[in-house]
N, C-alpha and C positions, 0 to 999 in steps of 0.2 A: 129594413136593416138586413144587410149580407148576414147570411145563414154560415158559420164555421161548417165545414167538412170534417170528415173521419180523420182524412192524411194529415187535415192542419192544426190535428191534434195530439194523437199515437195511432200506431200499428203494432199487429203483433212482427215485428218484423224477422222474431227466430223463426217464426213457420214458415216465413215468405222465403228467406232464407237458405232455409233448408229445402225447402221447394222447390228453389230456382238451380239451388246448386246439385240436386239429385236430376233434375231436366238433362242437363248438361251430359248427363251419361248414357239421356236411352238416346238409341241407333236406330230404333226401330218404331215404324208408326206416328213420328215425331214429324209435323209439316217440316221442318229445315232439311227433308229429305229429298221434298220436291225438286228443290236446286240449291243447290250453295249460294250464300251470300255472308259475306263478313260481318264480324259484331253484334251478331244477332242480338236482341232481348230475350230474356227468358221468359214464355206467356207467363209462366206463377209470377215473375215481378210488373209483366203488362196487367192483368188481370188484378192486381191487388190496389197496384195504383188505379188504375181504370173504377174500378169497386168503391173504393175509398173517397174518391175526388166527386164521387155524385150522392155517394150515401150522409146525410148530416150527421153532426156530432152529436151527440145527447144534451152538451148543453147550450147546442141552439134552441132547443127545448124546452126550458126551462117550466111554462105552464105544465106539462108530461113530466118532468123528472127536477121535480124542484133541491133536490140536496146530491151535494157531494157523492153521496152512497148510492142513490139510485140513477146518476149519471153514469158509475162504474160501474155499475150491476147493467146497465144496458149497453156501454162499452163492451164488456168484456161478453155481452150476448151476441154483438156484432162479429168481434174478434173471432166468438167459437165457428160462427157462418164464414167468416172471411177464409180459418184456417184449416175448415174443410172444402173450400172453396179452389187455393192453389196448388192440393194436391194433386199431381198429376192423373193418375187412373179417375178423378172426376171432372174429366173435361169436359167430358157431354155425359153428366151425369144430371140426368132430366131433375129429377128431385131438389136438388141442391144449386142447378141452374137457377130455376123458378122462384127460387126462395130469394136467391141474390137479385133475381131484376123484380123479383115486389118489394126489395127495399130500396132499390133505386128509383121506381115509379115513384113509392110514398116522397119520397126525398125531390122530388123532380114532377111534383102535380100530377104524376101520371102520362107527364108529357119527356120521354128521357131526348138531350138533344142529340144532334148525329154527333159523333167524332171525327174529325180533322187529322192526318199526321202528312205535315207536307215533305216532312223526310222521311218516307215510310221505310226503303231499304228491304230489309227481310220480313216485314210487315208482320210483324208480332204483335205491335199495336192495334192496328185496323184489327187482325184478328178475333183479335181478345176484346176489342167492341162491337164486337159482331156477335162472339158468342153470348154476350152479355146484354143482348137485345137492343143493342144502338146500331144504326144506321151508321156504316162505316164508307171513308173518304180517305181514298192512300193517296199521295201526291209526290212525285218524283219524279225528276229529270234524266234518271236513267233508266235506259227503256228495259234495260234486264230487270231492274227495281219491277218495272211496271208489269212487267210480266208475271213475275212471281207474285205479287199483287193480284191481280189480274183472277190466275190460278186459286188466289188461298182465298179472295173475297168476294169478287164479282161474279166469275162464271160456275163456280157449284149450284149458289141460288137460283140462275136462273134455268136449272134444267134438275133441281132438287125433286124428290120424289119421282121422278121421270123414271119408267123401266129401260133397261138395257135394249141397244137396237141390234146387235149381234144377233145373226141366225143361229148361231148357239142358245145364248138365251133364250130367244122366243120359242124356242119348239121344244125345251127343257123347262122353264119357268112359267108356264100359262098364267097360272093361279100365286103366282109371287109376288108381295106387295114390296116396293119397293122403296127406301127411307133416304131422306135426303141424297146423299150424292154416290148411293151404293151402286146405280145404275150406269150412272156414268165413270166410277171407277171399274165397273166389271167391261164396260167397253175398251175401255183405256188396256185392261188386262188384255183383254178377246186381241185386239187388235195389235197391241205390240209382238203377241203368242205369234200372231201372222208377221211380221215387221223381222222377228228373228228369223221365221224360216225360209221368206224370200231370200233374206240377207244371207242365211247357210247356202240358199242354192245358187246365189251369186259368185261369192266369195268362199265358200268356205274350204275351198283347194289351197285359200291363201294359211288354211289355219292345222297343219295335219298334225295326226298324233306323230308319236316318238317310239322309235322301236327299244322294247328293253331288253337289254343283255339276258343273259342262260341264267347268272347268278341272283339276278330282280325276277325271275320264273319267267323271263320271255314273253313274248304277244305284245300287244301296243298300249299305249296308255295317253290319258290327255295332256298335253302342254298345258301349264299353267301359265308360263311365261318364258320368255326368250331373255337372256341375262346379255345387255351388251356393255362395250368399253369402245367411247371414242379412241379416234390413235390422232398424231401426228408424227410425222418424218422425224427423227432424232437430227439434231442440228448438228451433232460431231461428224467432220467430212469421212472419220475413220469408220464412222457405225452404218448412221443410214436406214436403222432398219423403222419400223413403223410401231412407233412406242404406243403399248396400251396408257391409257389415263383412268386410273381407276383409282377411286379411295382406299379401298378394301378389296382385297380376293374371299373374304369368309361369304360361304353362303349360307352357313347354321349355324348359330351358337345356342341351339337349343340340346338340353343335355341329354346324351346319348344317341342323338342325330349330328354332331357336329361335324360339317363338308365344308371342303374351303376348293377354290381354285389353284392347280400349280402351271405357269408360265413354265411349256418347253421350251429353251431356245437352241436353236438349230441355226448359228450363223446369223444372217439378217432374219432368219426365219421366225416365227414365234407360234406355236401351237399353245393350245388351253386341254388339262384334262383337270377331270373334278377328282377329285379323291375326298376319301370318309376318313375323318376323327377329327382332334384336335391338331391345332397349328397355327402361329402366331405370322398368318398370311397379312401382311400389312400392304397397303394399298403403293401406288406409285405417283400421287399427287396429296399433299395435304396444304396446308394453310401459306407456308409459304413457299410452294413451288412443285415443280414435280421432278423426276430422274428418267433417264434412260433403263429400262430393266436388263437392255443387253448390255450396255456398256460402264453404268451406271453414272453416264455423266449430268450433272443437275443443267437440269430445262426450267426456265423461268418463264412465270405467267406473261410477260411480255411476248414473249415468241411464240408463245401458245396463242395468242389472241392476234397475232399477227397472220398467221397460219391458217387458222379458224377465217377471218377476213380475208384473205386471199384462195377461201375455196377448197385449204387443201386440210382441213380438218376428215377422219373418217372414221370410219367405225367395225368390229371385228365382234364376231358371235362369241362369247368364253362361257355359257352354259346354259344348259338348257334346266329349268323346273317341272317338271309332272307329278301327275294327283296318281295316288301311289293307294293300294290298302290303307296301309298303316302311319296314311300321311304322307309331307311331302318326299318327291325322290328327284336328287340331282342327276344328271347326265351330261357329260363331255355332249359337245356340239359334231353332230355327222355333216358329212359335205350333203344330204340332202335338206336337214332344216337349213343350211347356210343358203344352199338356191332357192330353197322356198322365198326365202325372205328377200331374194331378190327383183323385186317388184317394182314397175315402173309408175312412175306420178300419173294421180286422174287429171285429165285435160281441165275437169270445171270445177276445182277446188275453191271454197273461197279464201281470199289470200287479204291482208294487207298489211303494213309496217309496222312495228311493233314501237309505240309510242318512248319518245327517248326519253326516258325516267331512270336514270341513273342510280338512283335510289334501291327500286323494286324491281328491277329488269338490267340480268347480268348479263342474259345471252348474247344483245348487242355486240358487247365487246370483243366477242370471240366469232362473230361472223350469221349468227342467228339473229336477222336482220326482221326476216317479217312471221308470221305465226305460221305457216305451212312449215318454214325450218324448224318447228320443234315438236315435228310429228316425221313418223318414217314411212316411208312412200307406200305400206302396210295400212299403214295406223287413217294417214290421210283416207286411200282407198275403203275404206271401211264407214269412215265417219260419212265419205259425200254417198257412201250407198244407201247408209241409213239416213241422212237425211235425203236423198231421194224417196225414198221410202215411207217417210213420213208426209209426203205432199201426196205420195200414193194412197197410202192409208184415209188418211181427209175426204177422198174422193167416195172410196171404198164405205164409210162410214156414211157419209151423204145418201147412196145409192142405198144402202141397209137401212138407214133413216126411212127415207120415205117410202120405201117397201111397208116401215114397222108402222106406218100412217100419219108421222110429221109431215108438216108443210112444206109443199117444196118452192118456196118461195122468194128462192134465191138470195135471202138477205142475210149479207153478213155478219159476222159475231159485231164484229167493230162499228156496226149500224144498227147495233142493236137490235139486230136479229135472233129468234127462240125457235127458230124453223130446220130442217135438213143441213140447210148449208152452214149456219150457225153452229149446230153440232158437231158436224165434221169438223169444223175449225177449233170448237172447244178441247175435242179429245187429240188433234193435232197439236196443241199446246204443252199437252202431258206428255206426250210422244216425244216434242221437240224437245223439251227438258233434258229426257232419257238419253237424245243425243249429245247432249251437254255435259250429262253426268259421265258417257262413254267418253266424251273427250276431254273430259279431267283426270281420268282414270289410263288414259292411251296415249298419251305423250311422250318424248323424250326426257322430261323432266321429272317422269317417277321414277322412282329408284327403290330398291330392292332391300327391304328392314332384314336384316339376317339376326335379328333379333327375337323378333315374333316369325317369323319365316315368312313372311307376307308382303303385297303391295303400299306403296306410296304412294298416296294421289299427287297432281301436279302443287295444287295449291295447300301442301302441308303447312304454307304460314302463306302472310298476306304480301306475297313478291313471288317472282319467279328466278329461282338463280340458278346457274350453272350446275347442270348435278354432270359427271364424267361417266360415268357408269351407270345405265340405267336400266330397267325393266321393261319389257315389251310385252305387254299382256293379253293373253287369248281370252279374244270377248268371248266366244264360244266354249268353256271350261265352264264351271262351277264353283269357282273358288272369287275371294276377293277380288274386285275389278273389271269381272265379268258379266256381259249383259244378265244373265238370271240372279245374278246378287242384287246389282246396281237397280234390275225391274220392280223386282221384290220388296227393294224399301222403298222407292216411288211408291207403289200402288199402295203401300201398306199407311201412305203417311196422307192418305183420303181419311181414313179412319180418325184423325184428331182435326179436321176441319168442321165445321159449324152446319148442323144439321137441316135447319130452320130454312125459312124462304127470306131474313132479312135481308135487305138489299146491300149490297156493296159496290162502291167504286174506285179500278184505279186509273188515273189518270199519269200521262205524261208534262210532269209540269215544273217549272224552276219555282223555288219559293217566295225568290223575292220576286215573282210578276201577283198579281192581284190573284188571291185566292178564290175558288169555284164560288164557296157557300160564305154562308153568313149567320151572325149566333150559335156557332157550336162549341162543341168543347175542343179544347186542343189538346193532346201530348203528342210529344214528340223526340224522336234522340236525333241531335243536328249532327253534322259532321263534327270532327274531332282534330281541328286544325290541322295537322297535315298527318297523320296519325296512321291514316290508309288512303288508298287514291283510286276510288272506287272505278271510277271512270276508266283509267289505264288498265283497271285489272280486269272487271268484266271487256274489256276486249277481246280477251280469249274464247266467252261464251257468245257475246255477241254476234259475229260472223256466224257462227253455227244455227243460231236462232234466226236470224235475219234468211238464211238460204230456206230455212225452212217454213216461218211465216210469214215474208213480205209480203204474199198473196195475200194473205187474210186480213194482215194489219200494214198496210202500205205506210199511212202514215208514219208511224210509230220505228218503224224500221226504212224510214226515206234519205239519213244518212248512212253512207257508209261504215262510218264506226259510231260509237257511242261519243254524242256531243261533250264537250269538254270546256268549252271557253267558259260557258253560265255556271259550272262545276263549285261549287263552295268550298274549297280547298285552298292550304297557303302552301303550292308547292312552287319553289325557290325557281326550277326548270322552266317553266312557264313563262316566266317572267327575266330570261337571259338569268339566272342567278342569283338575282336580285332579291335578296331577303325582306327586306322592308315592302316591297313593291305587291309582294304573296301579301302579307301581312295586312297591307292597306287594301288589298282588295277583299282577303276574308273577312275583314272588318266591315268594312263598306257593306259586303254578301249579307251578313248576319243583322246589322242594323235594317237592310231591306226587308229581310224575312219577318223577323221581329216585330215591325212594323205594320207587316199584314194581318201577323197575331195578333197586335193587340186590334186592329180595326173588326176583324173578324172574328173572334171569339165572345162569347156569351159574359155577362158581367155577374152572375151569380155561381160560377163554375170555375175555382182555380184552372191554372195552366199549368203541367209537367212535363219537365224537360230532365231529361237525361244526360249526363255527364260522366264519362268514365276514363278521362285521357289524362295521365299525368306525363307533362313532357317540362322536362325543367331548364330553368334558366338561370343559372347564378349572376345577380346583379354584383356590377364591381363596386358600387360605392360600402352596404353593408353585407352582401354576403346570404342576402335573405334569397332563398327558393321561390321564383314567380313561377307560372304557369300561363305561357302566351295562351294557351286555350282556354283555361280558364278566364282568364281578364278580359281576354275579347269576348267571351259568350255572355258574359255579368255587366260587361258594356252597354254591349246592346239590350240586354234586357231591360237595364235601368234609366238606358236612353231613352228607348222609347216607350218607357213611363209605367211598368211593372217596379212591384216590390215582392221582393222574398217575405216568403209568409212559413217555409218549413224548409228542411233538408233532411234526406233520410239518403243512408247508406245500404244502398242493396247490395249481399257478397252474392255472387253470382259464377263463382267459383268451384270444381270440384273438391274436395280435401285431395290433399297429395299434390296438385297442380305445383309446376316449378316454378319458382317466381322470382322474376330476375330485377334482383333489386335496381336502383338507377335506372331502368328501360324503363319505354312504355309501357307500361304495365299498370294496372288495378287488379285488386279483389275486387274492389267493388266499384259498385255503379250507384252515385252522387243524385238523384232524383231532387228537382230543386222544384220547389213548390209554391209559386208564382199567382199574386192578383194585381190588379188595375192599379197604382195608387190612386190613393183618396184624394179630390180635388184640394183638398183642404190640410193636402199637407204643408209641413216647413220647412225652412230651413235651417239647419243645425251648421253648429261650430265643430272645428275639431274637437276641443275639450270634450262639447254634448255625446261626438262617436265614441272618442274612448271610455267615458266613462260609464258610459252604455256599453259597451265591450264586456268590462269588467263586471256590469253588473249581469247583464245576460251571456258571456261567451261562456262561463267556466261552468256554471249548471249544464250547459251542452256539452259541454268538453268531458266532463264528467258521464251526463247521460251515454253518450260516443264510447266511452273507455268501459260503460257498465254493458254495454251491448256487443262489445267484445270487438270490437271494429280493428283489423290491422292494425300496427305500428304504420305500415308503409302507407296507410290510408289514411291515416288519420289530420293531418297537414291540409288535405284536399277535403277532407270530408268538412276540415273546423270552419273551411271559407264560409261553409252555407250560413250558420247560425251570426258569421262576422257580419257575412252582407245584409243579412236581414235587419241587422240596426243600419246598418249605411242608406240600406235602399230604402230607409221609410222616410227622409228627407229628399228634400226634391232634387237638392242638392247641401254637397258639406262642404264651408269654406274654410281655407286653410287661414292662418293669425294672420297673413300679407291678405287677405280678402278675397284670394284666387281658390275656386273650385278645388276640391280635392277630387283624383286621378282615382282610376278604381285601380291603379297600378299602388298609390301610393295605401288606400287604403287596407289592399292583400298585404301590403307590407307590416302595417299596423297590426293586423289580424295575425301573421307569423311572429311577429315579437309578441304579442300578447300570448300565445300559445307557449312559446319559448319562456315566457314566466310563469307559466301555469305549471309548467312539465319542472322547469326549479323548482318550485313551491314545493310539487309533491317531493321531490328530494330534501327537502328541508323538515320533513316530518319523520327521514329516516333517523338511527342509531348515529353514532358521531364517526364510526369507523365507516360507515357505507358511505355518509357522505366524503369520507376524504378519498373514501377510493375511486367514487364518481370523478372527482375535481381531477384525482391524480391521472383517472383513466383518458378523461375530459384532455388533458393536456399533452400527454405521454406516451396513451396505451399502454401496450405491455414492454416498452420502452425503457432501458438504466437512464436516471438522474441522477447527480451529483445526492449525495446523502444530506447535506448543509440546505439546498433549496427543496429536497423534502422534506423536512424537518421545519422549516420555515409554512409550509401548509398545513403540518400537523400541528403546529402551537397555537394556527386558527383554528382550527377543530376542536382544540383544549383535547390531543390525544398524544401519544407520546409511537414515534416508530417500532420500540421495544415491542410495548402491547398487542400496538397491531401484528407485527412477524408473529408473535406468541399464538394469535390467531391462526396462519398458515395460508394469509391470505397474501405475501407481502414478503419480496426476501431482501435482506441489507446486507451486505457482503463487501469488502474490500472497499470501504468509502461510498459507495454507491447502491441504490436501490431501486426497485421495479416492481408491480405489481404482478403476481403469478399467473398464468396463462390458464384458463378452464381445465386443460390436461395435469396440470401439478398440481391442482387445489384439492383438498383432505375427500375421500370417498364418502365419510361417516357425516350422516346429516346432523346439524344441533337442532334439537328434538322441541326446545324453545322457538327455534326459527328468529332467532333475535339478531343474527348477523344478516340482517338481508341481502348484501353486496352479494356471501359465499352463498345464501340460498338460490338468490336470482342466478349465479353463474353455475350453480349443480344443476339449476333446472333445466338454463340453457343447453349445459353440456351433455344431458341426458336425448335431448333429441338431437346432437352431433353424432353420438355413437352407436346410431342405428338400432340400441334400445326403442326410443323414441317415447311416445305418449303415455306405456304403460311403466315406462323406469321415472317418469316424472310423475305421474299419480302415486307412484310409489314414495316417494321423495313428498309430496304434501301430503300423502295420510300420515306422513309420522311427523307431522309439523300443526303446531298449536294455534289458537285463533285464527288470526286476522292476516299473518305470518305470508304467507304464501301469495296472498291478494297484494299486499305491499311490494311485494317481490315483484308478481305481474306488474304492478305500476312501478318500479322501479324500472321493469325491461321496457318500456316505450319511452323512458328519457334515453335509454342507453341504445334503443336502438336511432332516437335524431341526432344522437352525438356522432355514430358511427358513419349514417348516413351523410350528414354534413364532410363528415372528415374520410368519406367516399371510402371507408374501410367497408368494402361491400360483403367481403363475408361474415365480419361480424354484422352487419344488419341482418342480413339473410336469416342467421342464427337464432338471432332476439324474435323478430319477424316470425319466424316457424312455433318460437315457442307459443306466442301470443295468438298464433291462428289455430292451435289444436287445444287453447286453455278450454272450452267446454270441455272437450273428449277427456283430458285429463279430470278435470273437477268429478263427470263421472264415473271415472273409473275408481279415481281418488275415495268416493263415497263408497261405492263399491268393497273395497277393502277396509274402508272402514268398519264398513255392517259386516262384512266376514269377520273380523279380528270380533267386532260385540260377539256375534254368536259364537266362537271359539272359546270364547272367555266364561260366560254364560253356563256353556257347556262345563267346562273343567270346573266352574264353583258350582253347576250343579253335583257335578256329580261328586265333590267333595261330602256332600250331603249326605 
């Protein structure tokens, strides 16, 4: 008999939670420092699932825990290990490690299987089964994937405990024993320390300080960065002159430092000086077009991109940044930083076309054709010296190697070599990174936050678009973007990888070919239908890796760019345009992959998969929201002969994060919890799905709204508990005898939801609901007085009573519901109007009060009051969202995502007003 698991039963999931969403904030120390890679998992959400999925349930148990009471008493003794488990500061917390894998042993005979993630990606998974004493297997077809892989699970182990070979270390450290991978990151340090200071004696004329005027106290100081603005030729045959393109002139809006740029013009001439304070310096390019600044004749992005494509796009210095005492200091540009920067291109850059992706890649259009054009013949110079430099260093480490008395045995890391020249290669890995992270950071596409006064990395979101104005940043400074910042959280982010000798591997691999191993566990997070295009984007890091490891890993980097055809993506480009054609091949992709999972995965061991894409689709017949990526990933799953066995909703979010309603966008991350079906399943009718819907959806629906899960999530989140009655038949015929669609079925599952979410309105007051229906139909919209009144005579309320309310105004024949800004300040203390309490609550966090003006607003609200009210804001925000009123979603959304923080602040004032009270009858005494 299959033994239940933890996951496929509860989690504590507020700790995980909170876990994953405080992860999100450290900078430092955190593996995702190693290199960038998009979408990462959060280890607290890999780690718990990972934990959960091997530990059993108590009452698989039942000889051990035969009652009710002592399966929660042992639950919730797992729970307390789990949720000291995903706090961060115990990642490699020996004690509390050891404890979690002897409950994975007991759970698993003692025998735990490897793990599987054949989309490893930022490999958070493989990780976090590695630290958890599994044997970890990353698998990915793209070789930047493989690398960072590569980095976090294969090569620490195999040189773990190993001391530093730096003649540094050895003739400082005799007697130092040396733990896990501290050896090899003190090399990685040793050696890049060398990596910066050949590169200063290289180059570093290309990098000078800045002279500062009499009234900054004179002497020189360091560039932070070089502030530029492309130009192109003003098209008026009367002007002529070479127009900046610049979003903004401000270079501070930090207060009491505020410096902007002023445009001299002198005829066709145009000079830049910086000046100090305030000034409403607005840029000369914004969303639809740009202007001439001499002439002020408007220039259309047409001829900008025309211009840009015919070569004659350029660029003009407008200021310089330096590190200053007291922080940053701007400075007009001298004619000697302008010739510094005049620098000629290195002969052996590597170069190639920048994949035409319309989508995520704007530079194209404007003439920035292949990846050397969005670097400056500065920036280039720089990256091919350090990566020069890094094939030097390899060498340097080899030769220090076998001095420190490794074997010099010539065998490659990629040969599975543990000798000198495997070394060298190892720590060349970490190196090559560093030059990665320099050329996300050195680009023509960062730009310059005059908000925090700081750098933009290239890949601020996941595309590269056009930035006009950009930042040129001295690696050699100390500030944001510079090689000792960017070193610094490298080396630092050794410190959270897995101490131990367990073995890891990662492979370069598509997932739909026949997977490595056999009998393991699997999670995994697939691609997210065309969501990002990982392929097109690591191209940028790619070349840079590839100049610096082809040696070492031939294979692995033996195309030119990163492979794309085998790519698991539905991007339309691909495919001439062709939507359907993306479509049927991600489809196709994922049934392959799918397939391998089930052949290769162990049958006592759920499957988790991750799901976090909402991309929508309005069907024309009823109007219901599908999700192409959802249907295609529940496809395949179901196809090839999994059932949904759990769904949990991981928010993996920081508080405050903006969240744009209608995008791609999640809080959360959808964890779907997947086993074999039973040979011996049936087949069901339509009737048998829905009426199983109804009898299992709405206990989930309910558990989902008590765990406080987004409004905007919650649609996505109801699928899992919908499919779980769908996929335990083998199949569901529809009354004509024809299979039912998991297309048609998500549609079933959104109408079901959509009477769940009425229902709870239908336990509201009589006024709330009519002002739903009204809201539902009108917004805050006049109707005819006569067809409002025909709504209120369903209600059995009369329009009198309600205006009497102040919710509601009737004037000149016609009437409207009140907008959150006009509704009564003063809370009713009953809380019996829920419509005016739901829209004070909402309104409270519009007017930048926020969390503590609406805790305010429920401590002075009676019972149950408040809760109702919450559950009134998740019908009001699917109404909104349907009827694409995006900022009222947005609204409802914010309130529902801060409801703990409110609850306890809410309590909080509560117990203050007891003891105030308290106090004054004592002291009446």
């Amino acid at each position: 008999m299959t033994r239940k698991k933890l996951i496929e039963v509860a989690l504590p999931l507020k700790a995980i939670n909170q876990a994953s969403a405080r992860e999100k904030s450290i900078r430092h120390g955190h593996p995702s420092t190693l290199h960038l890679w998009w979408a990462r998992r959060p280890l607290a959400a890999a780690r718990a699932v990972i934990f959960a999925s091997l530990v059993d349930d108590p009452s698989s148990h039942p000889e051990q825990f035969p009652t009710e009471e002592a399966q929660l008493e042992e639950r919730n003794r797992l729970f307390s290990l789990l949720e000291k488990l995903v706090k961060w500061e115990n990642s490699n917390n020996k004690e509390i490690l050891n404890q979690a894998k002897a409950e994975i042993s007991k759970s698993t005979n003692g025998n735990p299987p490897p793990l599987l993630d054949p989309f490893a990606g930022g490999g958070s998974i493989p990780l976090e089964a590695q630290r958890l004493g599994l044997e970890a297997h990353a698998g990915d077809l793209n070789p930047v994937a493989v690398m960072i892989n590569k980095a976090m699970i294969e090569i620490p182990p195999k040189f773990a405990d190993h001391p530093a070979v730096n003649p540094k270390s050895r003739t400082e450290t005799m007697d130092n024993t040396w733990s896990g991978a501290e050896g090899l990151a003190e090399d990685v340090r040793y050696y890049g320390e060398w990596m910066k200071k050949e590169a200063f004696k290289r180059i570093g004329n290309l990098y000078p300080k800045v002279d500062l005027p009499k009234k900054m106290g004179g002497g020189k100081a360091t560039v932070i960065a070089w502030l530029w603005a492309r130009t192109v030729k003003c098209p008026n045959p009367a002007c002529g002159c070479e127009m900046p393109l610049a979003r903004s002139f401000i270079l501070s809006k930090k207060k009491g430092k505020e410096a902007y740029v002023e445009p001299i013009i002198a005829g066709k001439s145009i000079t830049y000086e910086v000046k100090y304070g305030e000034k409403d310096a607005v840029g000369t390019v914004n969303r639809r077009g740009a202007h001439c600044i001499c002439c002020g004749a408007p220039v259309g992005f047409p001829y900008i991109r025309e211009e840009g494509k015919a070569g004659r796009m350029g660029t003009q210095l407008i200021a310089v940044v330096a590190e200053g005492n007291k922080g940053r200091i701007y400075l007009s540009a001298d004619d000697f930083q302008k010739q510094t920067a005049v620098v000629g291109k290195p002969s052996d850059y590597p170069d190639a076309t920048i994949t035409h992706n319309p989508r995520d890649f704007k530079t194209p259009n404007y003439g920035l054709r292949n990846f050397a054009d969005l670097f400056t013949n500065r920036q280039l110079t720089a990256l091919t010296t350090f990566s020069d430099l890094v094939r030097e260093a390899q060498k340097k480490v080899e030769a220090d190697a076998v001095a420190a008395g490794m074997a010099n045995d010539g065998i490659q890391l990629a040969k599975g070599g543990v000798g000198a020249k495997a070394y060298g290669e190892a720590v060349g890995v970490y190196l090559a990174f560093l030059v990665d992270q320099i050329a996300n950071h050195s680009s023509s596409i960062c730009s310059w936050n005059n908000t925090n006064a700081q750098m933009r990395n290239t890949f601020a979101r996941q595309a590269i678009p056009m930035v006009w104005d950009f930042a040129e940043c001295n690696i050699f400074s100390h500030s944001s973007g510079s090689f000792d910042s960017l070193f610094k959280r490298l080396c630092e982010a050794f410190t959270s990888l897995c101490k131990g000798k367990i073995n890891g591997e990662a492979y370069q691999q598509s997932a739909v070919n026949q997977l490595k191993i056999t009998n393991t566990m699997v999670s995994t997070d697939p691609p997210y239908y065309d969501n990002i295009g990982y392929a097109d984007l690591s191209d940028f890091f790619y070349i840079w890796l590839r100049r610096c490891l082809i040696h070492a890993y031939p294979n692995i980097f033996s195309t030119m760019l990163v492979p794309k055809k085998e790519e698991l993506v539905a991007t339309p480009y691909r495919y001439g345009g062709n939507q359907e054609k993306a479509k049927m091949n991600f489809e196709k992709g994922m049934k392959e992959a799918f397939k391998e999972i089930y052949l290769h995965s162990c049958n006592d061991i759920p499957v988790t998969i991750y799901y976090a894409f909402k991309q929508k689709e309005t069907s024309s017949d009823n109007n219901k929201t599908i999700s192409k990526g959802w249907e295609t990933i529940l496809s395949a799953i179901i196809h090839e002969g999994f059932s949904i066995t759990g769904t949990w909703p991981f928010s993996t979010e920081k508080k405050g994060r903006s969240l744009s309603i209608g995008t791609n966008s999640l809080t959360s991350s959808i964890v779907l919890v997947c086993r074999k079906r039973h040979a011996d399943a049936s087949i069901g009718t339509r009737r048998q799905f829905i009426n199983g819907l109804k009898r299992e959806l709405r206990p989930a629906l309910f558990k989902l709204q008590q765990s406080n899960i987004a409004p905007v999530d919650l649609a996505q989140s109801a699928i899992g508990p919908g499919m779980a009655v769908f996929s335990k038949y083998t199949k569901v015929l529809e009354a004509d005898g024809t299979p039912m669609s998991v297309r048609s079925a998500l549609q079933i599952i959104n109408q079901e939801l959509d009477m769940y979410l009425s229902e709870q309105s239908g336990h509201l007051d009589q006024y709330s609901r009519f002002c739903v229906d009204l809201y539902e139909q009108y917004a805050y919209n006049t109707i005819k007085y006569g067809e409002a009144e025909v709504l209120a005579n369903a209600k059995n309320v009369s329009i009198n009573q309600i205006e009497r309310e102040k919710i509601l105004q009737a004037d000149n024949g016609v009437v409207r519901l009140l907008t959150r800004e006009e509704l009564p300040e003063d809370v009713k203390k009953d809380g019996s109007l829920i419509w005016l309490l739901a829209q004070q609550l909402t309104r409270a966090m519009e007017t930048g009060k926020g969390n503590q003006e609406a805790a305010r607003i429920v401590a002075q609200v009676a019972g149950t009051n408040a809760e109702d009210a919450r559950a009134l804001v998740y019908r009001l925000f699917t109404i909104a969202e349907r009827k694409k009123w995006t900022k009222e979603a947005f609204a409802f959304n914010s309130l529902v995502t801060a409801w703990p923080d409110i609850q306890n602040k809410a309590a909080e004032l509560r117990r203050q007003d007891t003891q105030q009270l308290n106090f004054f009858q004592g002291g009446d005494q």
